[in-house]
C-alpha positions in Angstrom: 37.8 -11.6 -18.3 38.1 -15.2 -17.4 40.9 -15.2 -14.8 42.2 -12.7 -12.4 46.4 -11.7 -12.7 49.5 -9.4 -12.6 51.4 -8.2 -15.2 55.0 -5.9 -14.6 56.6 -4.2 -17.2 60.1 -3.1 -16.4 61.1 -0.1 -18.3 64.4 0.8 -19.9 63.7 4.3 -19.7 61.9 5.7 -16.8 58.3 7.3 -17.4 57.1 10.6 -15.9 54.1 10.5 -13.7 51.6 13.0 -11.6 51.9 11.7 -8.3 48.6 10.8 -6.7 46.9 13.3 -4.7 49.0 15.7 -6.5 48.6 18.3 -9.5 52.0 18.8 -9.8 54.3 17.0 -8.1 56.2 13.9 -10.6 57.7 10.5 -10.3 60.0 8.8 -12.3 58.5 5.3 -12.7 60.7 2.1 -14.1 58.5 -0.9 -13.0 54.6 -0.6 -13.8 52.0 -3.0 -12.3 49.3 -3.9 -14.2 46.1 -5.6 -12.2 43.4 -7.8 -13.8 40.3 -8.8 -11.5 37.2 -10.4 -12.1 36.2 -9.8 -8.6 36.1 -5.7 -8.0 37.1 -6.5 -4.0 39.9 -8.8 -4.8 42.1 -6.2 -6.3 42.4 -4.5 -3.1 44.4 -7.7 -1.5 46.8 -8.1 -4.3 46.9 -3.9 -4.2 48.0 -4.2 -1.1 50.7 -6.9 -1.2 52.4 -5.2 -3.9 52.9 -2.0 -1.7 54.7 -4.0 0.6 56.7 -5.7 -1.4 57.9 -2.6 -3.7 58.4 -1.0 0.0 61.4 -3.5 0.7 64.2 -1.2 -0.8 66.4 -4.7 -1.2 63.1 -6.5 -3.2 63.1 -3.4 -5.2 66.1 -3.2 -6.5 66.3 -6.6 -7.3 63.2 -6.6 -9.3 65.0 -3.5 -11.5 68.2 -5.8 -11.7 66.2 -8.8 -13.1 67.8 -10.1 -16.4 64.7 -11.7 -16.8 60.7 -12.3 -16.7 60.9 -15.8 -15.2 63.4 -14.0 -12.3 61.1 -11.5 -11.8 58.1 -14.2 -11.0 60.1 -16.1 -8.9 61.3 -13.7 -7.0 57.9 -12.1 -6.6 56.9 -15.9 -5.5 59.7 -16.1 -3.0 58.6 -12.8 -1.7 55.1 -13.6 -1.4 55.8 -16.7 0.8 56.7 -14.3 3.6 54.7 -11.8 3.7 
């Protein structure tokens, strides 16, 4: 890998997942984060900011109402300004 990035795929229909830490327990995932790092220790940064930024329930649901890619980025840009 030459460069380090993000990909988000934004389901139509919702996935089933195991919960981490968990055997049993599931969540219905819609939006799916994708990393790709050329340093190992970066990811953890970039990990980290997009935890806080799917934590804002307003940033959230905006993402899920995006009609498109290029809102998505930019509001992902927007967010990342403040945090």
């Amino acid at each position: 890998m030459k460069k380090a990035g993000i990909a988000i795929a934004a389901l139509k229909q919702p996935v089933t997942f195991t919960q981490m830490g968990t055997d049993d327990e599931t969540v219905e995932v819609s939006l799916v984060f994708m990393l790709a790092v050329v340093d190992p220790n970066a990811h953890i940064d970039k990990l980290q900011r997009i935890v806080e930024m799917i934590q804002d329930k307003e940033m959230l649901g905006k993402l899920m109402k995006a009609d498109a890619p290029e809102e998505m980025i930019r509001m992902i840009r927007e967010k990342e300004e403040t945090l």
